[in-house]
Biopython code that builds the backbone (N, CA, C, O; Angstrom):
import numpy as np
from Bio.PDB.StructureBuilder import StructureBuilder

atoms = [
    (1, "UNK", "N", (0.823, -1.205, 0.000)),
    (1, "UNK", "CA", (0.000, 0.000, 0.000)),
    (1, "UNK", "C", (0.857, 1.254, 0.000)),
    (1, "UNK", "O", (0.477, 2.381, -0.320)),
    (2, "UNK", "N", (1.671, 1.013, 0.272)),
    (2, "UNK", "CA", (2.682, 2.469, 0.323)),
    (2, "UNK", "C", (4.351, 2.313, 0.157)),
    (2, "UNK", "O", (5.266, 2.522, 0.954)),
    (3, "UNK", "N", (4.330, 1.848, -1.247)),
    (3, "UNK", "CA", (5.834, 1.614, -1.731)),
    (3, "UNK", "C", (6.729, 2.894, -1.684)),
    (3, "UNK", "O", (6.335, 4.045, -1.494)),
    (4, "UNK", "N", (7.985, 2.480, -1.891)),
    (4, "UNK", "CA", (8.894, 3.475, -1.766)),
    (4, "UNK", "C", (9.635, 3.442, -2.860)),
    (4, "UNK", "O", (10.043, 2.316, -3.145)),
    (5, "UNK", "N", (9.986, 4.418, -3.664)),
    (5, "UNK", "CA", (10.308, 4.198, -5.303)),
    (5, "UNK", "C", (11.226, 5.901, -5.635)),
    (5, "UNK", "O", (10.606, 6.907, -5.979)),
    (6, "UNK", "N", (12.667, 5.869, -5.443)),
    (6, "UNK", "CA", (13.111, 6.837, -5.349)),
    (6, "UNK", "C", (12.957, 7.788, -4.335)),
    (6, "UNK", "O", (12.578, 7.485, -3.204)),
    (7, "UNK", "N", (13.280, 9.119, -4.752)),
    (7, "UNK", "CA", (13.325, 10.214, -3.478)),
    (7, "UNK", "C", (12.095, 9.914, -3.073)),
    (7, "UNK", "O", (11.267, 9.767, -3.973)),
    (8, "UNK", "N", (11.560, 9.716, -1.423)),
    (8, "UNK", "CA", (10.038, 9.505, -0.960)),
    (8, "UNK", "C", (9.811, 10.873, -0.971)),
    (8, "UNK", "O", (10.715, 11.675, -0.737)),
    (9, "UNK", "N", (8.098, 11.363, -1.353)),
    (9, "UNK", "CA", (7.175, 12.131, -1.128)),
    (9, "UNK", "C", (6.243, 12.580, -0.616)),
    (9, "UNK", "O", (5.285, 11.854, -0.881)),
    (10, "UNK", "N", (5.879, 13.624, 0.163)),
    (10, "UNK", "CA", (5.045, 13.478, 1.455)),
    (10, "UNK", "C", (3.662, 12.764, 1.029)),
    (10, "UNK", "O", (3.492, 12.791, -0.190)),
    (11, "UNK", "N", (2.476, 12.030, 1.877)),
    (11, "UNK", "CA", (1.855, 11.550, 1.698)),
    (11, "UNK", "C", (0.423, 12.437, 0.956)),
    (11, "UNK", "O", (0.044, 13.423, 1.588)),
    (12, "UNK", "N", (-0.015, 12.233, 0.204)),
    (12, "UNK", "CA", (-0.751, 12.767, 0.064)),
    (12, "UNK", "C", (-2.316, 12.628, 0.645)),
    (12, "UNK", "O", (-2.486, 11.423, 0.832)),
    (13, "UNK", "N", (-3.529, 13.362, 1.008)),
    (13, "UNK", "CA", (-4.809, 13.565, 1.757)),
    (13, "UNK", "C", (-4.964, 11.901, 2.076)),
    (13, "UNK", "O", (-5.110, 11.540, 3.243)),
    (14, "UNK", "N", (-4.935, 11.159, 1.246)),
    (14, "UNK", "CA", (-5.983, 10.083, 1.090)),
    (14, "UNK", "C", (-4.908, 9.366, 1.761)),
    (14, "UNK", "O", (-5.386, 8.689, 2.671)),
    (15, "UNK", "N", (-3.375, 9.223, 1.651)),
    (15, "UNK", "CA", (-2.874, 8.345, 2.063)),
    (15, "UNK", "C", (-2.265, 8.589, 3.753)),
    (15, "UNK", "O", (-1.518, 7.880, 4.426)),
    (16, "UNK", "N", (-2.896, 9.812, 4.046)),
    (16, "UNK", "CA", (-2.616, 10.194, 5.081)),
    (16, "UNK", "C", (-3.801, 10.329, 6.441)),
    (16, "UNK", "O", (-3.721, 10.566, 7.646)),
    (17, "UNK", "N", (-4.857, 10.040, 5.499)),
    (17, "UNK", "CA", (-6.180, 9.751, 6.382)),
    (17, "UNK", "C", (-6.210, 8.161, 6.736)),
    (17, "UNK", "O", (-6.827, 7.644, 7.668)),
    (18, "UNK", "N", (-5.296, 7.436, 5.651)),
    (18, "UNK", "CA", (-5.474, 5.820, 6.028)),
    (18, "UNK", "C", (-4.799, 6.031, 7.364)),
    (18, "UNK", "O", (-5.434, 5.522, 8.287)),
    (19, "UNK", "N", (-3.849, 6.552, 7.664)),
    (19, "UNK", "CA", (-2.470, 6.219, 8.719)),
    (19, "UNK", "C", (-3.658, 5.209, 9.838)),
    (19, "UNK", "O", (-3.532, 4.090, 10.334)),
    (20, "UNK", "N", (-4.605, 6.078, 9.891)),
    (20, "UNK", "CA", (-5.037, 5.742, 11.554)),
    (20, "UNK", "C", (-5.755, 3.924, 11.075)),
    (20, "UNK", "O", (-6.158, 3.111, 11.906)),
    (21, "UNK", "N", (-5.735, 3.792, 10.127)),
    (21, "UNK", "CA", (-6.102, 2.173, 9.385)),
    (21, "UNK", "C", (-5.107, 1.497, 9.474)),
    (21, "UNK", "O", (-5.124, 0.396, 10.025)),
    (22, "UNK", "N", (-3.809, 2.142, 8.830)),
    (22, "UNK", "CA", (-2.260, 1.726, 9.143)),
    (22, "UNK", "C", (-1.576, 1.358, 10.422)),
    (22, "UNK", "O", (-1.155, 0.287, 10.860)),
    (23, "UNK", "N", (-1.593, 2.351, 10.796)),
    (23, "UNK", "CA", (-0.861, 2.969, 11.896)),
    (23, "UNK", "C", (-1.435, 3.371, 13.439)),
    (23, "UNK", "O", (-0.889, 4.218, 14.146)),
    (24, "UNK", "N", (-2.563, 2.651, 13.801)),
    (24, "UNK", "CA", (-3.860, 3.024, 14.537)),
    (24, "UNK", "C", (-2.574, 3.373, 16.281)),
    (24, "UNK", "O", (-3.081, 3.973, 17.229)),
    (25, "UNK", "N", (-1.559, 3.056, 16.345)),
    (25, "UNK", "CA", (-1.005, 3.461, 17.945)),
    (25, "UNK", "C", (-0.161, 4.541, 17.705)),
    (25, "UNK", "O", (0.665, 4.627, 18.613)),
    (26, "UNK", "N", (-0.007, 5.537, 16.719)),
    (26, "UNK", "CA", (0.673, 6.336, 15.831)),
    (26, "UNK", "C", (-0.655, 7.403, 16.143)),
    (26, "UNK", "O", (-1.853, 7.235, 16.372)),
    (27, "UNK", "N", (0.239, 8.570, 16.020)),
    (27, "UNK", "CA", (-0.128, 9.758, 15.833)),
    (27, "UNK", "C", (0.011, 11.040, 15.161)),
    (27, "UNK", "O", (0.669, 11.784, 15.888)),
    (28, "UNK", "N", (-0.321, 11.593, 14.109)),
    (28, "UNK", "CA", (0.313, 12.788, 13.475)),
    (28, "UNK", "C", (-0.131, 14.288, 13.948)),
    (28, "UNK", "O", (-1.186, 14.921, 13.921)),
    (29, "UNK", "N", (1.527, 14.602, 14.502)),
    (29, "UNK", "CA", (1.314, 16.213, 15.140)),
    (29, "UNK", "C", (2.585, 16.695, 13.897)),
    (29, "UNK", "O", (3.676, 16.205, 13.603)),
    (30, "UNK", "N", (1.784, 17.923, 13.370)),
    (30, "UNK", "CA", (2.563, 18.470, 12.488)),
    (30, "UNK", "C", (2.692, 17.630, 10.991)),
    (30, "UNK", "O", (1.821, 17.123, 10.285)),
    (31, "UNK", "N", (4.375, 17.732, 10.820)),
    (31, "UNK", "CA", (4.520, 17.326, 9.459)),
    (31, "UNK", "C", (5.195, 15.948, 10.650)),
    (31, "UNK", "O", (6.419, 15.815, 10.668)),
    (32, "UNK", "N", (4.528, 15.228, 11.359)),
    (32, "UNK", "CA", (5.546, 13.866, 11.636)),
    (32, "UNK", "C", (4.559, 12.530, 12.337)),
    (32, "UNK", "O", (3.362, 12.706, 12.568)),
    (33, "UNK", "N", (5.086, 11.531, 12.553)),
    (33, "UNK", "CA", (4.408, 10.836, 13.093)),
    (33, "UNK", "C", (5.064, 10.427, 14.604)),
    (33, "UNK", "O", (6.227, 10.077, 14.804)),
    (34, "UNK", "N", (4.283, 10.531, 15.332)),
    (34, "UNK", "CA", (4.781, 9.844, 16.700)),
    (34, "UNK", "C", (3.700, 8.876, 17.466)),
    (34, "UNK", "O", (2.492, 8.644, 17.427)),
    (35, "UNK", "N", (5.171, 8.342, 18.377)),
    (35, "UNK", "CA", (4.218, 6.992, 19.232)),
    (35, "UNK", "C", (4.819, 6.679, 20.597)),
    (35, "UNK", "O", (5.903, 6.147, 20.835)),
    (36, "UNK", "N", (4.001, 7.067, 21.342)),
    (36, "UNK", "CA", (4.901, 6.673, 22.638)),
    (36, "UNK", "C", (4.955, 5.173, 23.490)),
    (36, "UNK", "O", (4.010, 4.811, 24.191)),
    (37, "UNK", "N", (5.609, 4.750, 23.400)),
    (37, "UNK", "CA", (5.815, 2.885, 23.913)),
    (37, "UNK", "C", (6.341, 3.327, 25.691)),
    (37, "UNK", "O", (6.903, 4.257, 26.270)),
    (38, "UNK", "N", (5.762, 2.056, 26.000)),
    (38, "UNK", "CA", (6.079, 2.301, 27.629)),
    (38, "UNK", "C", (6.274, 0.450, 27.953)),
    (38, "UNK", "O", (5.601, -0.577, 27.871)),
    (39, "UNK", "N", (7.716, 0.913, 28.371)),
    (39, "UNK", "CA", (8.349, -0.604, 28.190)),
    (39, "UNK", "C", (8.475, -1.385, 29.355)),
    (39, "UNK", "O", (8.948, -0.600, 30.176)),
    (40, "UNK", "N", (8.291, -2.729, 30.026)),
    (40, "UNK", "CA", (8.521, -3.332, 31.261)),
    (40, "UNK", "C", (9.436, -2.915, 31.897)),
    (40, "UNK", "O", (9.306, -2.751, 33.110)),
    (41, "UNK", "N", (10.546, -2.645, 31.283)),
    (41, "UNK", "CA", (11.533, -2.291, 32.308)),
    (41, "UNK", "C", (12.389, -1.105, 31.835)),
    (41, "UNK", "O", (12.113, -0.538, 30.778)),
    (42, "UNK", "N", (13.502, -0.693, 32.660)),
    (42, "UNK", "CA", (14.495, 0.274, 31.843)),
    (42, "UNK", "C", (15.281, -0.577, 30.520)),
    (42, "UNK", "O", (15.231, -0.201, 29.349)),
    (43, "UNK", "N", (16.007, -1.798, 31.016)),
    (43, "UNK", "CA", (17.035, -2.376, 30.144)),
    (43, "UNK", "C", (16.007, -3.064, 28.731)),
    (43, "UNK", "O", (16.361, -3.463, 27.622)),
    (44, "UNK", "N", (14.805, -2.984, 29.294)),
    (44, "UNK", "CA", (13.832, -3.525, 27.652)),
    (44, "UNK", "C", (13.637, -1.905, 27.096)),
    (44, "UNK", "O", (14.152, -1.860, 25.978)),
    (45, "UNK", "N", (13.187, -0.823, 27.400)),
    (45, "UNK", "CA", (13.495, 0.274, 26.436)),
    (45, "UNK", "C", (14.943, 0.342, 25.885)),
    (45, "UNK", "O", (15.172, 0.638, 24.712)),
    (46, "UNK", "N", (15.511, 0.171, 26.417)),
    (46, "UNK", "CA", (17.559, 0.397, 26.075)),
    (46, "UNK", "C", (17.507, -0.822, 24.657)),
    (46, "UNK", "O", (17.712, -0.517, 23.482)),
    (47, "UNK", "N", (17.247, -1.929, 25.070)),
    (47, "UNK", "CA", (17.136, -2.685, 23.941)),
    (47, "UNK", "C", (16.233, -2.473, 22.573)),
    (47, "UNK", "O", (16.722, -2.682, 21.463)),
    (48, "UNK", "N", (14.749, -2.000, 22.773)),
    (48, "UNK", "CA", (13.977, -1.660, 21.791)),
    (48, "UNK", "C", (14.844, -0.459, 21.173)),
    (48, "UNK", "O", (14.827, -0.435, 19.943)),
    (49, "UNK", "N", (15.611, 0.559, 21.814)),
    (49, "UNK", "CA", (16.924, 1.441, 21.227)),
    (49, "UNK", "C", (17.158, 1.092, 20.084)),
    (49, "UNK", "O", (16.780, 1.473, 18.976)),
    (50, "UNK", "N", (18.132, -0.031, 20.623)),
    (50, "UNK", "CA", (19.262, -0.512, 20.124)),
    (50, "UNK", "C", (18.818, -1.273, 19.093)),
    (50, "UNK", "O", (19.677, -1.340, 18.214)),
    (51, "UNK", "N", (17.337, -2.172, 18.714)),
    (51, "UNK", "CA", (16.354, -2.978, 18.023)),
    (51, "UNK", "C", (15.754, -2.260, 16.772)),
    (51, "UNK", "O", (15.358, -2.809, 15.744)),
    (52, "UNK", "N", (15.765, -0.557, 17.138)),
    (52, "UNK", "CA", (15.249, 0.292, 16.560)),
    (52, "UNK", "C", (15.945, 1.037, 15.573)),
    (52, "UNK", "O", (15.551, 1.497, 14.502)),
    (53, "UNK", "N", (17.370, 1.082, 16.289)),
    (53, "UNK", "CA", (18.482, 1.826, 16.198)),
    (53, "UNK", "C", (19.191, 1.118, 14.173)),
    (53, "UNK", "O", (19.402, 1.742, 13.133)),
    (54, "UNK", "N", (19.299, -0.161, 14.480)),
    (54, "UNK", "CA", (19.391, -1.680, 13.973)),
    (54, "UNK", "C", (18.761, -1.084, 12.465)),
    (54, "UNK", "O", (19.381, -0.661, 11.490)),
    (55, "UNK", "N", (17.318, -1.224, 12.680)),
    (55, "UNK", "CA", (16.596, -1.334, 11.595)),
    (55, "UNK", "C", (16.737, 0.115, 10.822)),
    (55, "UNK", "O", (16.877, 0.020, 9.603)),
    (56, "UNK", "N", (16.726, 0.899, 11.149)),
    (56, "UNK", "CA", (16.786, 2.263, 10.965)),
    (56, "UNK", "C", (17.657, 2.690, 9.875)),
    (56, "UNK", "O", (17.430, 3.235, 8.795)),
    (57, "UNK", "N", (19.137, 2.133, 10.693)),
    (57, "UNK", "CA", (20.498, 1.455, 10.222)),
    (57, "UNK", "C", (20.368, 1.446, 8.463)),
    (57, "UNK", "O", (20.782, 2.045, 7.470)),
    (58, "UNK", "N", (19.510, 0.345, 8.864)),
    (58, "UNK", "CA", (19.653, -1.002, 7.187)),
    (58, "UNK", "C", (18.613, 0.102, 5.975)),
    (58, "UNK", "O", (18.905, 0.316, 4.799)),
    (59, "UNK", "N", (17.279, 0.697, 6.800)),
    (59, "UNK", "CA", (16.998, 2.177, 5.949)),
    (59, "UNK", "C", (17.058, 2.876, 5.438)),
    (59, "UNK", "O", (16.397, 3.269, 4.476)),
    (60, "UNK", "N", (18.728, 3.609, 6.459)),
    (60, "UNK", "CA", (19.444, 4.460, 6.054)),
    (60, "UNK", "C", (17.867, 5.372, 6.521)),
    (60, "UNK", "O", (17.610, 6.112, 5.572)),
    (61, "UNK", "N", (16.913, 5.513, 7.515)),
    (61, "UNK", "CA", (16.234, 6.785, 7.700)),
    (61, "UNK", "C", (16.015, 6.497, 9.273)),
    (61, "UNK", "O", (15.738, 5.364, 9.667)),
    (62, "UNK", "N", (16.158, 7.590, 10.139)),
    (62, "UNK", "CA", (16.315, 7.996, 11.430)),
    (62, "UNK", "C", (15.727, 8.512, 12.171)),
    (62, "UNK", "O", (15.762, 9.742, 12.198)),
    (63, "UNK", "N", (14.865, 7.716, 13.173)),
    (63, "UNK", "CA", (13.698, 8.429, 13.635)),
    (63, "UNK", "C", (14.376, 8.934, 14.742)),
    (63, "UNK", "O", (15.458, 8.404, 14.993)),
    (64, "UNK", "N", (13.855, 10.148, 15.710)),
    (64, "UNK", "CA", (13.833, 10.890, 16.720)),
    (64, "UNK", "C", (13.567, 10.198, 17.847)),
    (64, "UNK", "O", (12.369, 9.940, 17.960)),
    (65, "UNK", "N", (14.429, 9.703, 18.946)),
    (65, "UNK", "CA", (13.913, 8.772, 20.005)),
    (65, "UNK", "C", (14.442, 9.945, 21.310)),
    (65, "UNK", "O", (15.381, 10.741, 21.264)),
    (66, "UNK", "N", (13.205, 9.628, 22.715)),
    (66, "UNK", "CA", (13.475, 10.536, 23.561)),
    (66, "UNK", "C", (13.329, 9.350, 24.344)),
    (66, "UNK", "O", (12.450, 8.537, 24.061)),
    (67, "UNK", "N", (14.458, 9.101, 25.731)),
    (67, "UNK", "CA", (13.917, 7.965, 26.292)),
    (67, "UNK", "C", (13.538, 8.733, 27.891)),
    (67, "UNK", "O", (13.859, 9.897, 28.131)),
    (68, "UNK", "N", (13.137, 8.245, 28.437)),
    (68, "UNK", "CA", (12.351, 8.627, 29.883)),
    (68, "UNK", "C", (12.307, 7.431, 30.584)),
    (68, "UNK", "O", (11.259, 6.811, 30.403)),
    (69, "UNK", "N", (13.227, 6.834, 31.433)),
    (69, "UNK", "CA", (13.227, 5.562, 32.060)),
    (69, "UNK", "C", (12.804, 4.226, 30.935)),
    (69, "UNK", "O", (13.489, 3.687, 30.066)),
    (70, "UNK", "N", (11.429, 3.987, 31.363)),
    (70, "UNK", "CA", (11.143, 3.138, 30.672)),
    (70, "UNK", "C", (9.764, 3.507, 29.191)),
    (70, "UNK", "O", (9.168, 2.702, 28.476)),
    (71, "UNK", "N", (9.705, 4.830, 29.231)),
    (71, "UNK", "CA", (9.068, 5.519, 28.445)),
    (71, "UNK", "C", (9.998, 6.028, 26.977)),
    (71, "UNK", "O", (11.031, 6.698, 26.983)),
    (72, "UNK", "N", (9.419, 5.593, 26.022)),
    (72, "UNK", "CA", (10.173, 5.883, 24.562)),
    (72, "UNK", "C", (9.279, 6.613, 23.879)),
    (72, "UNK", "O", (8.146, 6.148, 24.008)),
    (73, "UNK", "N", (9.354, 7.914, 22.963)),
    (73, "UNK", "CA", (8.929, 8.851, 22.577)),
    (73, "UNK", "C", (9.615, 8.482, 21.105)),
    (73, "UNK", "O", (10.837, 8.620, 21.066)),
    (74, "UNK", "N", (9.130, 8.146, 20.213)),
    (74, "UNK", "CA", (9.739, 8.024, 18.939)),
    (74, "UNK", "C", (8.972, 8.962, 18.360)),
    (74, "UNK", "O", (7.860, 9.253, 18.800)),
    (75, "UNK", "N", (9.706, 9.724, 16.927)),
    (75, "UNK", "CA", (8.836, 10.628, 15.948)),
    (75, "UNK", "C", (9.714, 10.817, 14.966)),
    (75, "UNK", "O", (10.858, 11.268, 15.020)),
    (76, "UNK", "N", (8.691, 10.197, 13.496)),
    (76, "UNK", "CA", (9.034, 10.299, 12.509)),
    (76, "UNK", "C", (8.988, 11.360, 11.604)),
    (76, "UNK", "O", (8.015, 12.109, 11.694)),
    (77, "UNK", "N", (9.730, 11.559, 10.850)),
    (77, "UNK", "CA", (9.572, 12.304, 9.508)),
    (77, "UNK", "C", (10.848, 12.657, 8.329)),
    (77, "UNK", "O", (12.016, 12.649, 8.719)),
    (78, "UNK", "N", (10.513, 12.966, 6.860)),
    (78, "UNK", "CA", (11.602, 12.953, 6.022)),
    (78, "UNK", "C", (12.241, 14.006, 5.932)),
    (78, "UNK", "O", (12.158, 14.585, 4.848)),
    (79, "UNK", "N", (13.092, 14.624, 7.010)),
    (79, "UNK", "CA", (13.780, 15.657, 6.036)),
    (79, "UNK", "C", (13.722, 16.045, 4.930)),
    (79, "UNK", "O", (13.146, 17.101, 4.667)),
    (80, "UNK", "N", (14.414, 15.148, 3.832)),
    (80, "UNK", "CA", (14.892, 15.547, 2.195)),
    (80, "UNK", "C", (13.153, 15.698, 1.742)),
    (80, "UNK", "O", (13.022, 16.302, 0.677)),
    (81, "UNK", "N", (12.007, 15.302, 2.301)),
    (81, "UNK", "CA", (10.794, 15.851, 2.046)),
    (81, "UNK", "C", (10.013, 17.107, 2.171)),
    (81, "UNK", "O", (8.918, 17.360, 1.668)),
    (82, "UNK", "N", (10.972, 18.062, 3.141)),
    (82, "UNK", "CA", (10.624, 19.220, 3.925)),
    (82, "UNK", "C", (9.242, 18.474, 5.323)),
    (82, "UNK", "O", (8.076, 18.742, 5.614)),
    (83, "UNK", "N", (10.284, 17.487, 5.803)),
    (83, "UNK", "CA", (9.902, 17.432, 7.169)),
    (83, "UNK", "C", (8.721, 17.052, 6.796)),
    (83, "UNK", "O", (7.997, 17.914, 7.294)),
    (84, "UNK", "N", (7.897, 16.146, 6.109)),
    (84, "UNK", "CA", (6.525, 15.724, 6.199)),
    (84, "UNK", "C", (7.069, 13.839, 5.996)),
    (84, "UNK", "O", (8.008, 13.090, 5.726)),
    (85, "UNK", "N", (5.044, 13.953, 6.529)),
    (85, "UNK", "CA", (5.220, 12.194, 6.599)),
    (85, "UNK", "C", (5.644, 11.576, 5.061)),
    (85, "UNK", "O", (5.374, 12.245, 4.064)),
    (86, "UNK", "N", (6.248, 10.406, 4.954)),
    (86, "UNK", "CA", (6.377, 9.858, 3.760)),
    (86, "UNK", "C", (6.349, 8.920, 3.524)),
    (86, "UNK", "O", (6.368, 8.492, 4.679)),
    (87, "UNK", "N", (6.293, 7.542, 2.576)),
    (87, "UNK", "CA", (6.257, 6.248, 2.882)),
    (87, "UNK", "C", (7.249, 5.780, 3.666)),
    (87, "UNK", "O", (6.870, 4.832, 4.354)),
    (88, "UNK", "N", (8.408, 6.093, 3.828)),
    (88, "UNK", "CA", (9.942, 5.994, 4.256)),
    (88, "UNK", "C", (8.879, 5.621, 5.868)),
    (88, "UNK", "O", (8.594, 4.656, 6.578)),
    (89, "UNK", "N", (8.691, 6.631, 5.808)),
    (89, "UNK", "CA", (7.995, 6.687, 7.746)),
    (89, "UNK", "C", (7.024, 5.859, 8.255)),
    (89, "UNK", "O", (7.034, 5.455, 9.418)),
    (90, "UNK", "N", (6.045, 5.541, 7.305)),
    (90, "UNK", "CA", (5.113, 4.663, 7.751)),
    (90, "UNK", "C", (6.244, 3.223, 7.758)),
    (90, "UNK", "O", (6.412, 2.335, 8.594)),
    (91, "UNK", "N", (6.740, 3.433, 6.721)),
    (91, "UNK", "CA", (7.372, 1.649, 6.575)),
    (91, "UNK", "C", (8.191, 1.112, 7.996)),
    (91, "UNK", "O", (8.138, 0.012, 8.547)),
    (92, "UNK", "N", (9.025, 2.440, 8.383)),
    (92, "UNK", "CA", (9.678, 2.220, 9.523)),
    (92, "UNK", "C", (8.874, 2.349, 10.767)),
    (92, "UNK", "O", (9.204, 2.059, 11.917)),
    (93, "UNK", "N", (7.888, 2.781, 10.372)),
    (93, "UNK", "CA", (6.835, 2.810, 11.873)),
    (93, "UNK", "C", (6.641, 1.753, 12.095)),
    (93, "UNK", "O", (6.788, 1.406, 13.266)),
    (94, "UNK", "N", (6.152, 0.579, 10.925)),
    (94, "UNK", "CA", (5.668, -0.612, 11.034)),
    (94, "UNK", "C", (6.494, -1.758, 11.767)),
    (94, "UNK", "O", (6.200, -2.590, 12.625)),
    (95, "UNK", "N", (7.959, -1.364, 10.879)),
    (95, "UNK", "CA", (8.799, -2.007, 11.540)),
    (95, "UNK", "C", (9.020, -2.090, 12.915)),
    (95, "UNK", "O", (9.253, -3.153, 13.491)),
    (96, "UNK", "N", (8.930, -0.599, 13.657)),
    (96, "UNK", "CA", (9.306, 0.117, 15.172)),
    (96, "UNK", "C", (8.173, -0.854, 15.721)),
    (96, "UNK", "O", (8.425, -1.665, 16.612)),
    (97, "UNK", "N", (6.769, -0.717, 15.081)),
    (97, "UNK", "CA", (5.729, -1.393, 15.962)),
    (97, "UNK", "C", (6.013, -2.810, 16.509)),
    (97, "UNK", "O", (5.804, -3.271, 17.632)),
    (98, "UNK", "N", (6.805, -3.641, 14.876)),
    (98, "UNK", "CA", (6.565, -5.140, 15.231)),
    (98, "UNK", "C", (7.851, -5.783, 16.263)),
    (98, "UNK", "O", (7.963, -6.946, 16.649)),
    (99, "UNK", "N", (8.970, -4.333, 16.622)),
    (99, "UNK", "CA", (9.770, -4.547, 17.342)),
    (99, "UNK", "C", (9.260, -4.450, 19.115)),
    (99, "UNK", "O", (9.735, -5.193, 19.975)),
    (100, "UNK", "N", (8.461, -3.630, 19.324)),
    (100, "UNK", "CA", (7.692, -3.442, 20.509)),
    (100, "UNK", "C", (6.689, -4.529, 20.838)),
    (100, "UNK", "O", (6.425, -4.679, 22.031)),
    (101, "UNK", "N", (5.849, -5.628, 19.583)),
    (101, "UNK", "CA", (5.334, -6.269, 20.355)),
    (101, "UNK", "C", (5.077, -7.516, 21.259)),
    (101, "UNK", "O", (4.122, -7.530, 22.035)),
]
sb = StructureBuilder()
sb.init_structure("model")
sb.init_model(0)
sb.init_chain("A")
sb.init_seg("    ")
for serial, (resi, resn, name, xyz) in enumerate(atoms, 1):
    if name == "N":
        sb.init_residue(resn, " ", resi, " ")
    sb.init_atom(name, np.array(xyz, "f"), 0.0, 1.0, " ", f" {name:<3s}", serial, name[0])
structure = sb.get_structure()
């Protein structure tokens, strides 16, 4: 549903009203997406990091992580897009999700 095919482009109306179909523990403030995970312990957020960190990596795209003990604040978005959502972001959201569950 949302390939990635050269420079990514911000989403457009329709593909940005699915998110909450997509992306239903995701939230869009601004031009980004965020999600806050709240993890069993400290050393299981440190790992979802490092899990996150990993995939991100192999992307080559870099989400925004704030950690708070065991509270993780992730938020996406494309730069080289002027800072809006893009497929790049949903894809790695998906990924971030199936690492948290």
């Amino acid at each position: 549903m949302f390939p990635v095919v050269g420079m990514p482009d911000p989403l457009d109306a329709e593909e940005s009203a699915a998110l909450a179909h997509v992306l239903p523990l995701w939230t869009q403030e601004g031009g980004t997406l965020v999600r806050i995970f709240e993890a069993p312990t400290f050393p299981t957020a440190i790992e979802w990091v490092v899990l996150i960190a990993e995939v991100a990596e192999r992307m080559d795209h870099h989400p925004d992580i704030d950690i708070r003990w065991r509270r993780l604040r992730v938020t996406l978005t494309t730069h080289s897009a002027g800072s809006q959502v893009t497929h790049l972001d949903v894809q790695l959201a998906q990924a971030i999700d199936a690492i948290a569950e």
